[in-house]
N, C-alpha and C positions, 0 to 999 in steps of 0.2 A: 887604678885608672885615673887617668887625668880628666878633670869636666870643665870647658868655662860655662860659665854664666851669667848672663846680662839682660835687663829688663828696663822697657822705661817709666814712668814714675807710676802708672799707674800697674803694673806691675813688679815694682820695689818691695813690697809688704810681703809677697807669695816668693819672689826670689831671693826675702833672708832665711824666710823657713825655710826654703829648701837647701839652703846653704850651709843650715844649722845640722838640717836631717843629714844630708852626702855627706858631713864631714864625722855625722857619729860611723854613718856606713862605711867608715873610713877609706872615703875619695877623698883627691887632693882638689878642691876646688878654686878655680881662678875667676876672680867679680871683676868683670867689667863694665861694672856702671849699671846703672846709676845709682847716686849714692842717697839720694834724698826723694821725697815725693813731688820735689819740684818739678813742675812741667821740665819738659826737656823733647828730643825728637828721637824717638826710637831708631832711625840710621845711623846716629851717632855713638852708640851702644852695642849693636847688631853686628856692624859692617866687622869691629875690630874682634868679637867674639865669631863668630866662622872665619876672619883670618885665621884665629890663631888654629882651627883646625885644618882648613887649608894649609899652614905654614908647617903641620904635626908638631904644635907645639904642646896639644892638646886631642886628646883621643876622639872628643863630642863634642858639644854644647848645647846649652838648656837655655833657649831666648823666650821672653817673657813680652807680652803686652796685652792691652784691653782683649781685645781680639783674636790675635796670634796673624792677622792678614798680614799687617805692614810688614812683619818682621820675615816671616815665610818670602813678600813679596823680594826684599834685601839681601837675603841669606841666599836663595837662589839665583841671585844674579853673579853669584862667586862661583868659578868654576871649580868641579869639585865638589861643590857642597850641594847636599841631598837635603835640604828640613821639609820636616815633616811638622804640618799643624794637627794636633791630637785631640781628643778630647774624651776617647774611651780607650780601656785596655786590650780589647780588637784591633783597635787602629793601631795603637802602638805595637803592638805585636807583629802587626804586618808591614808595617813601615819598615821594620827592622830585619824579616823576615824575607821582604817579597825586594825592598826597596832599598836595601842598606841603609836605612836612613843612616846620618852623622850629624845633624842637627834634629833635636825636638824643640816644636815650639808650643807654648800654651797661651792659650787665650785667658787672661785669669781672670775676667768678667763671667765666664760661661762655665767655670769648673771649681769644687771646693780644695780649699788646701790639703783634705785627709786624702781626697781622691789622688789628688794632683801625685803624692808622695805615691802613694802605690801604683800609679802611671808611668813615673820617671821611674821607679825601682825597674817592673815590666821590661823597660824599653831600655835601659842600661842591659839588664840580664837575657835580652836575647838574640840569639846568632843570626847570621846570614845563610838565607839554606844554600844560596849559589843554582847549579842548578839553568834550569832556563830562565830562571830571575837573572843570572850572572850575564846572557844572551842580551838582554834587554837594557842591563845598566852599561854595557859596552856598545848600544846604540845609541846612549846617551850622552857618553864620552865624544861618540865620534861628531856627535851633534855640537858638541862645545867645542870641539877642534874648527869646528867652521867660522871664516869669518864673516860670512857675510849674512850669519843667521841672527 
């Protein structure tokens, strides 16, 4: 599986562990930024990491900030992209479950790095039930089709 991954600075630290970890689990992982703890503005990070799953250049991705709000709020303005903001292995599970998520995002002020690992493992390894969930995410297709929404 293909993951990007991008964070901004002040989730840098938690997005090279996990970078370090998907590549022992051997994922092919793509960093898209940022590269240092320097301030910087998380759309600038965000926007090109759910292109590239939008674009399927990339199966997921795992965006990173204080919070996980900004990046959620970003990620969702691309059609197509599902993020989900996490913070227990419930949620993930059902993101993924109920919601297809295609983006996780973490808040890495609010979660430790051991958890964080076995959250994104979770939320990689589980399927879409389809289903009357599959009903609901083709309301939401048709919701994006609209242009004056």
């Amino acid at each position: 599986m293909r993951v990007a991954i991008a964070s901004d600075h002040r989730g840098f630290k938690l997005k090279n562990i996990l970078i370090d970890y998907l590549k022992v689990k051997g994922l092919s992982v793509l960093d898209f930024g940022t590269y240092s703890q320097e301030p910087c503005d998380y759309p600038d990070v965000v926007l090109p990491a759910a292109l590239a799953v939008k674009n399927k250049k990339v199966e997921r991705a795992i965006l990173i900030c204080y919070t996980g709000i900004g990046s959620s709020i970003v990620a969702n303005h691309i059609k197509g992209i599902r993020a989900a903001l996490v913070f227990n292995l419930k949620m993930a599970t059902l993101s993924r479950k109920h919601n297809n998520s295609n983006v996780l995002v973490i808040g890495s002020g609010f979660i430790k790095p051991d958890y964080v690992k076995r959250l994104v493992i979770r939320w990689l390894n589980t399927d879409f039930e389809g289903g009357r969930h599959l009903r609901r995410l083709k309301k939401i297709q048709r919701i994006e089709e609209q242009e004056d929404v």
